[in-house]
N, C-alpha and C positions, 0 to 999 in steps of 0.2 A: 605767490605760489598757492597753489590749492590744496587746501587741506583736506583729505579725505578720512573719512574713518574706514576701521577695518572693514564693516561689513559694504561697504561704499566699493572699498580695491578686489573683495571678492564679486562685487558684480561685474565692475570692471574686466576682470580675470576670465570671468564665464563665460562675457560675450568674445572677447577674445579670442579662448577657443573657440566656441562654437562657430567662429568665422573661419580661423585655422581648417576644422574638420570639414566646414564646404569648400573651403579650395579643396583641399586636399582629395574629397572627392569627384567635385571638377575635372580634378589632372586624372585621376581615376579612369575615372568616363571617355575623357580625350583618349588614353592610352587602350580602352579597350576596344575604343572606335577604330581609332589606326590598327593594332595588332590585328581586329577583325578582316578592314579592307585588303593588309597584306593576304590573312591568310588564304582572302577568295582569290589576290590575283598569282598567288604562288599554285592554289589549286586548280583553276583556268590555266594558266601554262605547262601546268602534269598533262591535263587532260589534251592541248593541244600536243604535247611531244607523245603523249601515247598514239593519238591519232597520225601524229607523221611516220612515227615507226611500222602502223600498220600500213601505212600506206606505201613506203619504199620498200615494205617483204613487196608487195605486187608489182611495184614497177621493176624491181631488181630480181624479179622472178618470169622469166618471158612463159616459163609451163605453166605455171600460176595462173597467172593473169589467162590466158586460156580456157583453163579451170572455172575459173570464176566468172568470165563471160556465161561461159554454158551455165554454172551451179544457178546465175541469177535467174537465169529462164525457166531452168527446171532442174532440181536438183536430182532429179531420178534419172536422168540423165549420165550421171556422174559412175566413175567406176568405185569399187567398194576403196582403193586406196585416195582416188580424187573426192569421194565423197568425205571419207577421214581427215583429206587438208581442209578443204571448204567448211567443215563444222567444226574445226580447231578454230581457223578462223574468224567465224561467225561467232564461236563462244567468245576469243579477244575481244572483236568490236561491241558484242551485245555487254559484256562486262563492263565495257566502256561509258556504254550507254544508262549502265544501270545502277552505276560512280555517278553520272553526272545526275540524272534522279535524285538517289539518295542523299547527296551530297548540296542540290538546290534545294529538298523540303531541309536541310537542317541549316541553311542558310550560308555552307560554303562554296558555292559557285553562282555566281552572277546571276542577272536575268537575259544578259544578251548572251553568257556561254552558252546559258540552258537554252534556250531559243534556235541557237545558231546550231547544235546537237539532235535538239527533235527536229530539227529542219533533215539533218544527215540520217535519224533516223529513220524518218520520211519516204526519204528517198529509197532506204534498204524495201522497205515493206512494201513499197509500189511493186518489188518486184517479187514474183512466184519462189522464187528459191530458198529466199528469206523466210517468205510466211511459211513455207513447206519447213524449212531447219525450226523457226519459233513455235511453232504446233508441235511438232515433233517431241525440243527441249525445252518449253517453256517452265516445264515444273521445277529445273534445277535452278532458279534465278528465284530473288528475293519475292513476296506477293506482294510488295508496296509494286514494284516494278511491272510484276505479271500484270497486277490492277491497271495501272497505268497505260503498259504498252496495248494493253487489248481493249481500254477504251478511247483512245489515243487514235488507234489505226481499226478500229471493228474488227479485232480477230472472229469472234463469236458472234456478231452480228444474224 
C-alpha cells in the first residue's frame, strides 16, 4: 500500500478537482450548445407560424387578396380604407421581417431561416406597393433594420 504524506494527498486532492471543474464545465458547454440550438429552432418555427397566419388572413379574405393584388402595383391606387388594411398589413409582415434581422445578428434564427426570409423579403420589394408603403413608414422600424432593408434592396440608391 502506498504511503503518502499529507502534503503528497493534498496534491492529489487538487488535481482531482481541478479535473472535476473541467468536466463540469464540459457538460456546461454541452448544455449551452443544445439549449442554444433549441432556442433557434423554437424561434424558426414562431417565425414560420407568424408567416402562415399572415398568409391564411389573404387566402381566407377573397376582398383582401383583391386588395393587395392592386396595393402591390401601386398603392395609390388604393381607397383611404383599402389603403389602411394594406399598411396594417405591410406593418405585420415588415415586423416579421425585422424579428428575423434582429433576432439573426443576435444569433437566434438560423442562416437558412434568415436566408429563406430575405428571399420573401425580396420578393415584397420587387414590387411598387411595397417600396411605396416602406418609403412612406420606414422611420417607424428599428435602424439596424432600416440600414439593412435599404441596403439590401437600394431604397436610396
Amino acid at each position: 500500500m502506498l504511503k503518502l504524506k499529507l502534503s503528497e494527498w493534498a496534491n492529489v486532492a487538487e488535481i482531482i478537482g481541478g479535473l472535476a471543474i473541467i468536466a463540469s464545465l464540459l457538460f456546461v458547454g454541452l448544455e449551452v450548445r443544445e439549449n442554444t440550438r433549441v432556442t433557434m429552432l423554437t424561434s424558426d418555427r414562431a417565425l414560420d407560424q407568424q408567416n402562415l397566419a399572415l398568409n391564411l388572413s389573404i387566402t381566407n379574405s377573397s376582398d383582401f387578396a383583391e386588395i393587395l393584388v392592386r396595393a402591390e402595383m401601386n398603392r395609390d391606387t388604393l381607397s383611404e380604407v383599402e389603403r389602411a388594411r394594406f399598411d396594417n398589413y405591410c406593418f405585420s409582415r415588415f415586423g416579421g421581417y425585422e424579428n428575423v434581422v434582429a433576432n439573426f445578428a443576435e444569433g437566434f434564427v438560423s442562416e437558412d431561416e434568415y436566408n429563406v426570409w430575405s428571399e420573401h423579403f425580396k420578393y415584397r420589394f420587387d414590387k411598387p406597393g411595397y417600396r411605396q408603403f416602406w418609403i412612406e413608414y420606414r422611420s417607424g422600424y428599428f435602424k439596424r433594420f432600416r440600414d439593412w432593408a435599404d441596403e439590401q434592396f437600394g431604397i436610396f440608391d
